[in-house]
py3Dmol code that shows the C-alpha trace and the ligand (Angstrom):
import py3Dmol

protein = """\
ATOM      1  CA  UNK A   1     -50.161-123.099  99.092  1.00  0.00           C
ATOM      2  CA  UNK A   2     -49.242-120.882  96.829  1.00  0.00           C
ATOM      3  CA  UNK A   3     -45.716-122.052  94.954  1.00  0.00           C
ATOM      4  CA  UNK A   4     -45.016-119.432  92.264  1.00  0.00           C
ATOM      5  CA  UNK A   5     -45.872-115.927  94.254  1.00  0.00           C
ATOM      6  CA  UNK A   6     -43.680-115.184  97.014  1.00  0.00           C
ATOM      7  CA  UNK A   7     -42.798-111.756  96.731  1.00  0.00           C
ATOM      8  CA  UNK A   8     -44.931-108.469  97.093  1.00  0.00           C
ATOM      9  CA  UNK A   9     -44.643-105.221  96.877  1.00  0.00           C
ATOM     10  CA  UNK A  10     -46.047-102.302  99.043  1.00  0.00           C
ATOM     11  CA  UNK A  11     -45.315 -99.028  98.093  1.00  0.00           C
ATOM     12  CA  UNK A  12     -45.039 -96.765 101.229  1.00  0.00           C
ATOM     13  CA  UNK A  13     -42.766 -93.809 100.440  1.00  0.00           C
ATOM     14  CA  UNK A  14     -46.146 -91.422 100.014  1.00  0.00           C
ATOM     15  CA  UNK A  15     -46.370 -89.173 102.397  1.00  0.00           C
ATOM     16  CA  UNK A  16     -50.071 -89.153 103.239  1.00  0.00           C
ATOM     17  CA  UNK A  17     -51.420 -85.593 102.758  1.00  0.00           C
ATOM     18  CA  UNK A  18     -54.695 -87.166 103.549  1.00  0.00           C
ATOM     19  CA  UNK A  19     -53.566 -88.069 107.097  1.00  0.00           C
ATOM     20  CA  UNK A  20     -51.873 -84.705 108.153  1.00  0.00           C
ATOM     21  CA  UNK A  21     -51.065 -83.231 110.566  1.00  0.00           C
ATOM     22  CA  UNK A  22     -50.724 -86.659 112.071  1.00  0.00           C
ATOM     23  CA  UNK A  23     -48.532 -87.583 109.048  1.00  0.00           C
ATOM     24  CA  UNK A  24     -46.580 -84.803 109.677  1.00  0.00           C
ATOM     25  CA  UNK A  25     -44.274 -86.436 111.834  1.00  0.00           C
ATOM     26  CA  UNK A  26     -45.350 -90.143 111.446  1.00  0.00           C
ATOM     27  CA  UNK A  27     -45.727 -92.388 108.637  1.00  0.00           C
ATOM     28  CA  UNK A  28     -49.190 -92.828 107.904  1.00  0.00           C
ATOM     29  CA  UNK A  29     -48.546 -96.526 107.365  1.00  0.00           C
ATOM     30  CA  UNK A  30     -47.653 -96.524 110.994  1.00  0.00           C
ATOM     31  CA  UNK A  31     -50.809 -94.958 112.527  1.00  0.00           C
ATOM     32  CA  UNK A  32     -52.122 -97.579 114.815  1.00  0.00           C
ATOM     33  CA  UNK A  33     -55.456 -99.370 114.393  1.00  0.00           C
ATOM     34  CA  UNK A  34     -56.240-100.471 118.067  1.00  0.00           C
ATOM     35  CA  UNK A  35     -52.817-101.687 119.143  1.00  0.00           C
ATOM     36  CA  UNK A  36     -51.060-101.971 116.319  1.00  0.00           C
ATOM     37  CA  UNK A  37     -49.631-100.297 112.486  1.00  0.00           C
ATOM     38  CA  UNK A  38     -51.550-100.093 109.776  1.00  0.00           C
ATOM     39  CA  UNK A  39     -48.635-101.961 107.843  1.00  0.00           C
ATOM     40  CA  UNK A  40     -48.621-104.715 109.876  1.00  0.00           C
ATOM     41  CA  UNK A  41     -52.237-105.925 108.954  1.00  0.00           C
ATOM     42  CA  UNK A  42     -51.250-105.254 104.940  1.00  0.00           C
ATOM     43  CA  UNK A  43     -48.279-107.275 105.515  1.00  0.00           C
ATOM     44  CA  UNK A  44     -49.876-110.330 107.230  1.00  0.00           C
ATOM     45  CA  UNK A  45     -52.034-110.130 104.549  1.00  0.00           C
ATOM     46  CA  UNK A  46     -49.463-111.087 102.264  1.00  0.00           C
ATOM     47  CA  UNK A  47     -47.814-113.560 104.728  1.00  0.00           C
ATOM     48  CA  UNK A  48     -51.791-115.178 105.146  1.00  0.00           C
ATOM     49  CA  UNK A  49     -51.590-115.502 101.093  1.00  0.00           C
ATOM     50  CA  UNK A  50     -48.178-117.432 100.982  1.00  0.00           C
ATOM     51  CA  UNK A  51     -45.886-114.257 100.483  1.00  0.00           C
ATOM     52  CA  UNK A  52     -42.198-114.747 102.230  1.00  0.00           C
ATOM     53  CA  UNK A  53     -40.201-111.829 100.462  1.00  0.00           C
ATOM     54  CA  UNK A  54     -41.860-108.543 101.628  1.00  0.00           C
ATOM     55  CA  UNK A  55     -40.457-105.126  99.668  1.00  0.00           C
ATOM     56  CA  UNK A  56     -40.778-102.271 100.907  1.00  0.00           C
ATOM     57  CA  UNK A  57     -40.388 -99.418  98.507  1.00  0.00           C
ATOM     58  CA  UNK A  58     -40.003 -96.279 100.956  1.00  0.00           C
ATOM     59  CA  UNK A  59     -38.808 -92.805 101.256  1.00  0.00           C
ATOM     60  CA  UNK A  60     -35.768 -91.618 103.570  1.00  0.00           C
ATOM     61  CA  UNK A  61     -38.550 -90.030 106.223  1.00  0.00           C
ATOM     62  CA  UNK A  62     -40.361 -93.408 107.155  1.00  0.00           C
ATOM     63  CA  UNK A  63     -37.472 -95.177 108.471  1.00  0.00           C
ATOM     64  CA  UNK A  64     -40.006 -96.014 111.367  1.00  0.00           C
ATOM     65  CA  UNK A  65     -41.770 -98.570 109.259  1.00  0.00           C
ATOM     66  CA  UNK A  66     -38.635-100.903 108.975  1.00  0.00           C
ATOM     67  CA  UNK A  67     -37.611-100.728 112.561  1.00  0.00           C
ATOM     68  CA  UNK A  68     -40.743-102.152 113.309  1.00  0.00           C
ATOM     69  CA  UNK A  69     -40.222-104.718 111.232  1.00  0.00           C
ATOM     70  CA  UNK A  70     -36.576-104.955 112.270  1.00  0.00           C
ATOM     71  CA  UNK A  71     -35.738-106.700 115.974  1.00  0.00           C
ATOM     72  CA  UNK A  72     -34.677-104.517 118.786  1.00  0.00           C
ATOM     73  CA  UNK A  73     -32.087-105.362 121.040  1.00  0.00           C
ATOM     74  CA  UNK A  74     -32.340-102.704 123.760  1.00  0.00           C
ATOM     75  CA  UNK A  75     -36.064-103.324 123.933  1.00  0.00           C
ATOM     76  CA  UNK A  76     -35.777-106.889 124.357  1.00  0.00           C
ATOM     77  CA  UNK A  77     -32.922-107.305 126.578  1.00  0.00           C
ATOM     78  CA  UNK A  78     -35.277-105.064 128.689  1.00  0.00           C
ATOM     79  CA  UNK A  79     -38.076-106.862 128.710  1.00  0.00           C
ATOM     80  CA  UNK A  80     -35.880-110.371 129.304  1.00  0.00           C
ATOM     81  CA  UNK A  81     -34.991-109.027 132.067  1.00  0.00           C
ATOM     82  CA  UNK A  82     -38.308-108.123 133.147  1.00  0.00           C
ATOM     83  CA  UNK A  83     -39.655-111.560 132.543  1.00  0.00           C
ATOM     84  CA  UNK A  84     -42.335-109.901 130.843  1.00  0.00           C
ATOM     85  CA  UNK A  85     -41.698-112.705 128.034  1.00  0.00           C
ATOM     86  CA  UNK A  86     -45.220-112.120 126.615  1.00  0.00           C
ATOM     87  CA  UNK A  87     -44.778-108.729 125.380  1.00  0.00           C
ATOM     88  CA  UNK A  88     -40.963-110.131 124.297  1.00  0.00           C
ATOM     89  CA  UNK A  89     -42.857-112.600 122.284  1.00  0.00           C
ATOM     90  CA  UNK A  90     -45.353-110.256 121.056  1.00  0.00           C
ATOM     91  CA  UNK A  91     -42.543-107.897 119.738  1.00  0.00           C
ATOM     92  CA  UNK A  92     -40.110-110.666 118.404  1.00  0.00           C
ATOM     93  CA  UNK A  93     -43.081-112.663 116.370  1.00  0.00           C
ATOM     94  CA  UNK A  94     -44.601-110.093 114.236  1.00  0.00           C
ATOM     95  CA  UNK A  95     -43.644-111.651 110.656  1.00  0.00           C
ATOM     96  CA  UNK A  96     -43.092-115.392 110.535  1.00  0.00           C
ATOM     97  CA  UNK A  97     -39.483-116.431 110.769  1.00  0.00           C
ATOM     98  CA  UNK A  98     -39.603-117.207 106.974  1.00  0.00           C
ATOM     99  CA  UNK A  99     -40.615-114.019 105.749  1.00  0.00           C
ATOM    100  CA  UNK A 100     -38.180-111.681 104.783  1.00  0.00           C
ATOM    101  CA  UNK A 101     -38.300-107.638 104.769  1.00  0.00           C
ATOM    102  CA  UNK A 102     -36.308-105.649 102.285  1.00  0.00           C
ATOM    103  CA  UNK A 103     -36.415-102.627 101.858  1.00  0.00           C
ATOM    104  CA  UNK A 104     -36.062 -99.990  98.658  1.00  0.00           C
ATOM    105  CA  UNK A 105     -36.003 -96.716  98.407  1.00  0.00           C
ATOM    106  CA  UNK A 106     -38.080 -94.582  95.803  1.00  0.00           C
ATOM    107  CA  UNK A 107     -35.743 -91.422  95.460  1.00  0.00           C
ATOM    108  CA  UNK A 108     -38.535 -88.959  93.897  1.00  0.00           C
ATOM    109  CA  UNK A 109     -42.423 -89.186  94.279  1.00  0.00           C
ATOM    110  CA  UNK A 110     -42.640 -89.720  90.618  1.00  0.00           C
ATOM    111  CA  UNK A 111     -45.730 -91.861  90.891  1.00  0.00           C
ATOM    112  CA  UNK A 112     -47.173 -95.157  91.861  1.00  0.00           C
ATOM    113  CA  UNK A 113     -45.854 -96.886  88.445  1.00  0.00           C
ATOM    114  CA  UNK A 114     -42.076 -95.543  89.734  1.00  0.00           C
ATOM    115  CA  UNK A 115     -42.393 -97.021  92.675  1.00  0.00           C
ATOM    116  CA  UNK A 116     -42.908-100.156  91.876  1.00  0.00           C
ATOM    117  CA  UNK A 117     -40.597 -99.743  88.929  1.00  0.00           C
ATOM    118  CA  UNK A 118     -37.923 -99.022  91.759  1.00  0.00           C
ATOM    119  CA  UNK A 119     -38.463-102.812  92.667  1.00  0.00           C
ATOM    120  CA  UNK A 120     -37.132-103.821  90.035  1.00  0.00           C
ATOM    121  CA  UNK A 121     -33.905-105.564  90.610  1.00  0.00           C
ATOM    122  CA  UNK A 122     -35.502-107.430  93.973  1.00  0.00           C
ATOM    123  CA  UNK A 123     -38.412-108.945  91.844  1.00  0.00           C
ATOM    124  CA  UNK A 124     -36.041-110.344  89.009  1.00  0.00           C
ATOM    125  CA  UNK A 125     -37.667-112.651  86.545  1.00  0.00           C
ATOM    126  CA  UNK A 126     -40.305-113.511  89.140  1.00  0.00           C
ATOM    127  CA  UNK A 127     -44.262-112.812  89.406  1.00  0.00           C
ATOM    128  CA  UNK A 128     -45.386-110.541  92.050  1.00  0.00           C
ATOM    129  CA  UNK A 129     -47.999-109.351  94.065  1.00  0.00           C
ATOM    130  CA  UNK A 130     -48.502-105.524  94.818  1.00  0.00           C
ATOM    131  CA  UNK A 131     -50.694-104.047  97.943  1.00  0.00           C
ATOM    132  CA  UNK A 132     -51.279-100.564  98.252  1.00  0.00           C
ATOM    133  CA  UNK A 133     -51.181 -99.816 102.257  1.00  0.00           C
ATOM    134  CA  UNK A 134     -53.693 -97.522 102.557  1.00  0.00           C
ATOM    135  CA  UNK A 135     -56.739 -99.941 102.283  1.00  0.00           C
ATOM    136  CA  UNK A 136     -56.862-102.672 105.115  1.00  0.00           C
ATOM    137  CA  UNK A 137     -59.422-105.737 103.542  1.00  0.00           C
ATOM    138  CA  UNK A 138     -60.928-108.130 106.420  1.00  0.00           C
ATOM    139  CA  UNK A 139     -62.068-110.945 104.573  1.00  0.00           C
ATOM    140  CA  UNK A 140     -64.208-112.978 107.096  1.00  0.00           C
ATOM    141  CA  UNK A 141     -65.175-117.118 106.556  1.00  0.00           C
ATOM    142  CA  UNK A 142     -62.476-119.006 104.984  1.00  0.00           C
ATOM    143  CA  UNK A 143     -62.233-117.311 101.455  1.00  0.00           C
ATOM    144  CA  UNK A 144     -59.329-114.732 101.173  1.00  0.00           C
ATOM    145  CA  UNK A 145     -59.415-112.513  98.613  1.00  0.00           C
ATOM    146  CA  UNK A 146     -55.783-112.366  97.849  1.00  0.00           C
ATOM    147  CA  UNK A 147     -55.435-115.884  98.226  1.00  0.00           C
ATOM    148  CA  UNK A 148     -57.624-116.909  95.324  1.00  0.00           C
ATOM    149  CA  UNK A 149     -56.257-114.191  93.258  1.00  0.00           C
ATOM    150  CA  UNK A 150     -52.882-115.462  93.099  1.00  0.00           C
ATOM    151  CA  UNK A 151     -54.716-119.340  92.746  1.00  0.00           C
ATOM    152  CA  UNK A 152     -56.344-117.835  89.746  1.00  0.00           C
ATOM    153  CA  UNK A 153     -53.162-116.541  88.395  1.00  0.00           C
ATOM    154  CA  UNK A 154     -51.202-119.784  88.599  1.00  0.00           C
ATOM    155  CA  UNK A 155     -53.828-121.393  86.917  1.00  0.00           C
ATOM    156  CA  UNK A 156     -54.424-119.287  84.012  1.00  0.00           C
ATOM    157  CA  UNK A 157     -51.361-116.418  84.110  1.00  0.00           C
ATOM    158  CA  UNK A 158     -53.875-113.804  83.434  1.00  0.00           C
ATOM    159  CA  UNK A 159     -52.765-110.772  86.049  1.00  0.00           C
ATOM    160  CA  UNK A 160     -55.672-110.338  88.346  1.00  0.00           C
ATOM    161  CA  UNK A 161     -56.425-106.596  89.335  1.00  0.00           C
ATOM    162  CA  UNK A 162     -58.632-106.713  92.282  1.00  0.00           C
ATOM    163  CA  UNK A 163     -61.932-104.654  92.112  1.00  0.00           C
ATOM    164  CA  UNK A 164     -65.161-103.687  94.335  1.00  0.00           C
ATOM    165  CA  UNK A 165     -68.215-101.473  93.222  1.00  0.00           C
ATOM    166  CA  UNK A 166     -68.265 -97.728  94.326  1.00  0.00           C
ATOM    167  CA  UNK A 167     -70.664 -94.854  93.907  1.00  0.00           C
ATOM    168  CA  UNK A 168     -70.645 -92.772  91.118  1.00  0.00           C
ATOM    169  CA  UNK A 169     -69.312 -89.588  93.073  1.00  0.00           C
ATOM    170  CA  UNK A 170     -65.834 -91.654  93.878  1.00  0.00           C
ATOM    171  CA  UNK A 171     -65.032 -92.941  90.607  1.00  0.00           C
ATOM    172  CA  UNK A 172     -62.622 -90.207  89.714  1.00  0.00           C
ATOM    173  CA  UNK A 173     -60.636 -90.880  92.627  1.00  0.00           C
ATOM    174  CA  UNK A 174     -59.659 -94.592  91.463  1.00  0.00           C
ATOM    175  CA  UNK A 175     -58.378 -96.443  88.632  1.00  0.00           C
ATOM    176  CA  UNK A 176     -61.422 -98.028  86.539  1.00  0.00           C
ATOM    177  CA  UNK A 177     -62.000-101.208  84.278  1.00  0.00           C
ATOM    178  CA  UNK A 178     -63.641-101.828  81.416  1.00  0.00           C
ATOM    179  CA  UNK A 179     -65.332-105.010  81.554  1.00  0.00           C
ATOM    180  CA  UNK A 180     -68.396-106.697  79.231  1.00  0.00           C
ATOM    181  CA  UNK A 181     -70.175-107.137  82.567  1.00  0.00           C
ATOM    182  CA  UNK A 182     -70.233-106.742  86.197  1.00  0.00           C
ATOM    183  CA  UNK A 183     -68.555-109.944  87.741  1.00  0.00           C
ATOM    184  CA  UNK A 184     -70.114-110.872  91.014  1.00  0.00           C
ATOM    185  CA  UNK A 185     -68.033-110.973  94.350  1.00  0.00           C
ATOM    186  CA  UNK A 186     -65.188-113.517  93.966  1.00  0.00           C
ATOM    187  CA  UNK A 187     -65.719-114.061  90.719  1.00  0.00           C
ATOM    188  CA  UNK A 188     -63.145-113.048  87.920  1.00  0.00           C
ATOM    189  CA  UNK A 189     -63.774-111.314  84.484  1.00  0.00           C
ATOM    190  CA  UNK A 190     -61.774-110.596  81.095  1.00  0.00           C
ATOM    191  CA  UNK A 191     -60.440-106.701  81.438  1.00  0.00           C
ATOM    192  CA  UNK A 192     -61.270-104.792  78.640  1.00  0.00           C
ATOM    193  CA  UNK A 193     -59.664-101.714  79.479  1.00  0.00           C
ATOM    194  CA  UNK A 194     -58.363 -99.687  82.645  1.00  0.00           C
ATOM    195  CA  UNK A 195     -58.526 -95.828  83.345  1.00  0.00           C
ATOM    196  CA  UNK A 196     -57.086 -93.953  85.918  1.00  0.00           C
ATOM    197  CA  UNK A 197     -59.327 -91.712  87.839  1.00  0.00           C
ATOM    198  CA  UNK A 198     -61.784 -90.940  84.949  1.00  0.00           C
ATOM    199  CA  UNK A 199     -64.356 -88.445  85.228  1.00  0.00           C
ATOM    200  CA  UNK A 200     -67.388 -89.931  85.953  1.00  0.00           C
ATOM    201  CA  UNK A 201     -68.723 -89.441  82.783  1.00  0.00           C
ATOM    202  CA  UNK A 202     -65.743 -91.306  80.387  1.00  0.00           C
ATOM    203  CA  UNK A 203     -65.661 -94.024  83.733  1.00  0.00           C
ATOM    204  CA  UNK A 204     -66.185 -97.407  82.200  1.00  0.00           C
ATOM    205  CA  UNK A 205     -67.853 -98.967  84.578  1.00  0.00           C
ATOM    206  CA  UNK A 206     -68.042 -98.350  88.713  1.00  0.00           C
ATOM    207  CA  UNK A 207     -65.671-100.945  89.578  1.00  0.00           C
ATOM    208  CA  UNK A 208     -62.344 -99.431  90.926  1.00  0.00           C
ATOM    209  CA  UNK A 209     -58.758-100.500  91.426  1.00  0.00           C
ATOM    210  CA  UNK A 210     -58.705-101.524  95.419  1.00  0.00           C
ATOM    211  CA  UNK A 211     -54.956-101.651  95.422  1.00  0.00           C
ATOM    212  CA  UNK A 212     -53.939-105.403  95.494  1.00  0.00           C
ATOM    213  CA  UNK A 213     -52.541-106.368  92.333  1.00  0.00           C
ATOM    214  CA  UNK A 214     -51.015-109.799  91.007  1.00  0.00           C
ATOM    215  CA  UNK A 215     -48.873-108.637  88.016  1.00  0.00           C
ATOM    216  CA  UNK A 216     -46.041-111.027  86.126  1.00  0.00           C
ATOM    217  CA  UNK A 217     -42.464-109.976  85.926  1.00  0.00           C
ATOM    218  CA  UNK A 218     -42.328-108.440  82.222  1.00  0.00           C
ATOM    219  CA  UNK A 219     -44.436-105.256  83.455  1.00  0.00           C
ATOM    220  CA  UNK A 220     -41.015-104.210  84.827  1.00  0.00           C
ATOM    221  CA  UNK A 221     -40.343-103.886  81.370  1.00  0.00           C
ATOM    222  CA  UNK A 222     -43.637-101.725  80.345  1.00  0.00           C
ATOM    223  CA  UNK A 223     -43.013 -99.436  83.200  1.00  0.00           C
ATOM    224  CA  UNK A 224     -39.891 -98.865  81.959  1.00  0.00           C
ATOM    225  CA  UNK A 225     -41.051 -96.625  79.115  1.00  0.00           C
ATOM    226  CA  UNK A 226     -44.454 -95.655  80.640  1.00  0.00           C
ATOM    227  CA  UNK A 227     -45.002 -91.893  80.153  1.00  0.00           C
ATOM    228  CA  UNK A 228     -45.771 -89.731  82.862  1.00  0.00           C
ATOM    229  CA  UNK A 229     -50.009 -89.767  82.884  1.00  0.00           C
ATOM    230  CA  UNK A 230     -52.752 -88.447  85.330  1.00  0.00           C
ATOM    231  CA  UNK A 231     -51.261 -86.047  87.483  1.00  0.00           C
ATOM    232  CA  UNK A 232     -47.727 -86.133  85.813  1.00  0.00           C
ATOM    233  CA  UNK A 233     -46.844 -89.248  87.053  1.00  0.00           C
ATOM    234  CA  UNK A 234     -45.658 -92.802  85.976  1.00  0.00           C
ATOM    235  CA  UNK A 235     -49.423 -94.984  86.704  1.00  0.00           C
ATOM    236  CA  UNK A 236     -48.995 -98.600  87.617  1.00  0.00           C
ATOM    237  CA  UNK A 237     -52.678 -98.161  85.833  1.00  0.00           C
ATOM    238  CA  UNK A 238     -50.794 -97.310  82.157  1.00  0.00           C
ATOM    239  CA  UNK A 239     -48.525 -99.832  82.293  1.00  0.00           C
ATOM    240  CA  UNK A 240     -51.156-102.649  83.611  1.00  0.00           C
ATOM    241  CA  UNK A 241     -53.036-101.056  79.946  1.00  0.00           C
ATOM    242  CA  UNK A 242     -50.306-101.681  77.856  1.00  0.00           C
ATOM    243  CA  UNK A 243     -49.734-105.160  79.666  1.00  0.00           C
ATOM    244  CA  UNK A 244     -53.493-105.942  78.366  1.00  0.00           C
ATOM    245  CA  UNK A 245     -53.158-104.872  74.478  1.00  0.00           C
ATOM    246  CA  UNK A 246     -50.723-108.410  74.564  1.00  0.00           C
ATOM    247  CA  UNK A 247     -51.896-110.645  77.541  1.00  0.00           C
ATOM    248  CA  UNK A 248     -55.166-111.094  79.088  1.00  0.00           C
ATOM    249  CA  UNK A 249     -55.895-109.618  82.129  1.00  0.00           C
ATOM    250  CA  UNK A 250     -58.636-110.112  84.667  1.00  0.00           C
ATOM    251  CA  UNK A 251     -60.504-107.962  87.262  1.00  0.00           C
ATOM    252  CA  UNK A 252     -61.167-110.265  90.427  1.00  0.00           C
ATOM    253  CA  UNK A 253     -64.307-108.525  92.133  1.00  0.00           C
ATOM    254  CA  UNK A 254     -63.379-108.720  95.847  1.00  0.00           C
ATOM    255  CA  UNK A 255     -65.526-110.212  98.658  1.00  0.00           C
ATOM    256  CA  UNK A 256     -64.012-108.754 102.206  1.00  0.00           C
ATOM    257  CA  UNK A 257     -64.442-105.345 103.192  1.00  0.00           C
ATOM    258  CA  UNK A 258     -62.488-102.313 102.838  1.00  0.00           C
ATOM    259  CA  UNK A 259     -61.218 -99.925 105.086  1.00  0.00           C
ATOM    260  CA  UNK A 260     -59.537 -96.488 103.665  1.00  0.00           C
ATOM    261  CA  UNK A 261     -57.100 -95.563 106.390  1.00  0.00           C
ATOM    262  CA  UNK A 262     -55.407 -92.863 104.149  1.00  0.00           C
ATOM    263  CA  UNK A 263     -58.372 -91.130 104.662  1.00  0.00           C
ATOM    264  CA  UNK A 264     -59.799 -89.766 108.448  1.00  0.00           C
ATOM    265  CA  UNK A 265     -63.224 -91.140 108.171  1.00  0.00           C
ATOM    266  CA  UNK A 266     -62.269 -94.964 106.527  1.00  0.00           C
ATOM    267  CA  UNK A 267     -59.748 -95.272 109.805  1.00  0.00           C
ATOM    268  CA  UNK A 268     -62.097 -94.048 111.963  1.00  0.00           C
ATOM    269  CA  UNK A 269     -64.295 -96.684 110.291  1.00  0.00           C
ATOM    270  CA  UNK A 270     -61.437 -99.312 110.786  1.00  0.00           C
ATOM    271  CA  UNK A 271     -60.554 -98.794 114.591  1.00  0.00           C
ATOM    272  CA  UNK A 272     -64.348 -99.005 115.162  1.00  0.00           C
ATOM    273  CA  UNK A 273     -64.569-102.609 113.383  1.00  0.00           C
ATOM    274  CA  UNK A 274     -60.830-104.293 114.459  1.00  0.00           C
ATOM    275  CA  UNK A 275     -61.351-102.877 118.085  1.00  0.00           C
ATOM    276  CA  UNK A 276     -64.705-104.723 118.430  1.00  0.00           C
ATOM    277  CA  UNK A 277     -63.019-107.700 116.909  1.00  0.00           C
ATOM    278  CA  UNK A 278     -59.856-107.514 118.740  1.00  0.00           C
ATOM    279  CA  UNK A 279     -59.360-111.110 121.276  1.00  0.00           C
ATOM    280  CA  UNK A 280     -58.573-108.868 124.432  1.00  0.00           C
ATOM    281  CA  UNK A 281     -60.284-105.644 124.499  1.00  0.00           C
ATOM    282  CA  UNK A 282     -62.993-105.710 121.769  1.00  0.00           C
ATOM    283  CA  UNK A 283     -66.321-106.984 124.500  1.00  0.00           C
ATOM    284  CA  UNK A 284     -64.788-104.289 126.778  1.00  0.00           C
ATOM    285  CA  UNK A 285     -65.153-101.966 123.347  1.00  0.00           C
ATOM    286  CA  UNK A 286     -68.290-103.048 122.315  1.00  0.00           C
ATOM    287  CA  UNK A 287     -69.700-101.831 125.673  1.00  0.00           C
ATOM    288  CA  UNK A 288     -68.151 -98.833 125.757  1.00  0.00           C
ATOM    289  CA  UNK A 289     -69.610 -97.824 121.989  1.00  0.00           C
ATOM    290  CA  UNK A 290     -73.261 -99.350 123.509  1.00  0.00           C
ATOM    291  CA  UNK A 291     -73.095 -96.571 126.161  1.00  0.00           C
ATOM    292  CA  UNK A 292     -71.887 -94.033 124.293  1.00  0.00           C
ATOM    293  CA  UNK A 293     -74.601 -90.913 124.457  1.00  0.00           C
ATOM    294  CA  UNK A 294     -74.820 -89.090 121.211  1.00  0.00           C
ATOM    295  CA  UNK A 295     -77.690 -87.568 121.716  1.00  0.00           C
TER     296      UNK A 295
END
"""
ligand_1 = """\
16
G1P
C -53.778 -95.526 93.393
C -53.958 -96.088 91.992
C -55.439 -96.188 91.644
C -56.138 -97.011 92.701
C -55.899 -96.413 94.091
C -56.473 -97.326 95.158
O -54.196 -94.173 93.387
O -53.276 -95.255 91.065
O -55.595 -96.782 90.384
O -57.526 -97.076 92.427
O -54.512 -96.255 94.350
O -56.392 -96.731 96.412
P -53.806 -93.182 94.603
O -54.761 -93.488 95.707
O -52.397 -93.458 94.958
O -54.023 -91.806 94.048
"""
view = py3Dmol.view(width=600, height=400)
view.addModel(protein, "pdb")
view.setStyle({"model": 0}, {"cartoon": {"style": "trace"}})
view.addModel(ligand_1, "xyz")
view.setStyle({"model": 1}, {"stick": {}})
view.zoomTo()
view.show()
């Protein structure tokens, strides 16, 4: 149990040029992998590492995203009197009792550091997680990734960045650290240094920023007066630099997998490995992809 980190942050007010036309008219944080949003896995993700104040930090368009998260009156007075009480419960129990949703509202897409920065006043004095949406992570066995990042963090305070190794052709897409030498998965190491999307030949290493992030209160303050950087806007990835000129910082080299689904391919990828996993339909899926012809 984690007892300091309760609150995270997921920045969702993007809106997905990677995912159109679909994201066109719907949020790409509420595309569906098998039967349900991508948000909800990121979410119970946080819930799974001890997380019971959700933020959303969202954009006037994607109003979908907390009425999912919201209850439903109409629907479930339906259903009630249906009797279909499994789909009731299915609808009712998404998040944990506990676990709060708030949400913000980023007014401008002036970057990811803004975003967060528009958190602010929710996060207060305390620490706090931050997952990007995009990027589902199925950790399989017992270890969870962001678990033992924020156990690493209450035992040393050092802000853990999470990490994983990519080709040379994708560096420029991510943010990159600098590190004396390449940690092995679950293992943490000293950040030197952090660059966002780099070409490939200034990239300090291959390991990029996966988008889970376990940051203390007082970067509030460094994002503050962040300038704007790559792409003329306000990086979470400057501020988390100027963070590690006074405090150490670590890079926590992840051992689950990641799926992109802000890109087409990476959620293809994703319905193709949480539909064969999925407790209902997934043998029924498996079979299906077995007779598939592609000759
Ligand atoms: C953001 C971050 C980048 C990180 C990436 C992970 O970039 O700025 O450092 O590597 O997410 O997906 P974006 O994808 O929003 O351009």
């Amino acid at each position: 149990e984690n007892i300091m980190i309760k609150k995270a942050i997921l920045p969702v007010a993007g809106l997905g040029t990677r995912f159109l036309p679909a994201s066109k008219a719907i949020p790409k944080e509420m595309v569906t992998v098998v039967d349900r949003p991508v948000i909800e896995y990121v979410v119970k993700e946080a819930v799974k590492a001890g997380i019971t104040e959700i933020i959303l930090v969202t954009h006037s368009s994607k109003a979908s995203i907390e009425n999912y998260f919201d209850r439903n009156f109409e629907l479930e007075t339906t259903l009630d009197n249906k009797k279909k009480y499994d789909l009731l419960a299915e609808i009712t129990n998404i998040v944990p009792d506990n676990v709060k949703i708030i949400a913000v509202r980023q007014p401008a897409p002036l970057g990811l550091g803004h975003a967060v920065l528009c958190a602010k006043s929710v996060v207060g004095d305390d620490d706090f997680v931050v997952l990007l949406p995009d990027v589902l992570i199925k950790n399989s066995g017992v270890d969870h990734d962001l678990t033992t990042m924020i156990d690493r963090f209450n035992a040393s305070k050092a802000a853990q960045i999470m990490v994983e190794a990519v080709p040379d052709h994708l560096v420029d897409q991510y943010g990159i650290v600098d590190v004396a030498s390449i940690p092995s998965e679950g293992q943490s190491i000293v950040m030197q240094g952090i660059v966002e999307k780099p070409a490939v030949a200034d990239a300090p290493s291959n390991l990029s920023v996966v988008g889970r992030y376990v940051l203390p209160a007082k970067i509030m303050a460094l994002l503050e007066k962040t300038p704007k950087g790559a792409g003329n806007e306000i990086q979470l990835t400057d501020a988390i630099a100027m963070l590690q000129t006074t405090d150490m910082i670590e890079a926590y080299r992840m051992q689950g997998q990641t799926f992109d689904c802000g890109s087409k391919l990476g959620y293809l990828k994703a319905v193709l490995h949480y539909g064969i996993e999925h407790p209902t339909l997934g043998d029924d899926f498996k079979t299906m992809i077995k007779d598939l012809d592609l000759s």
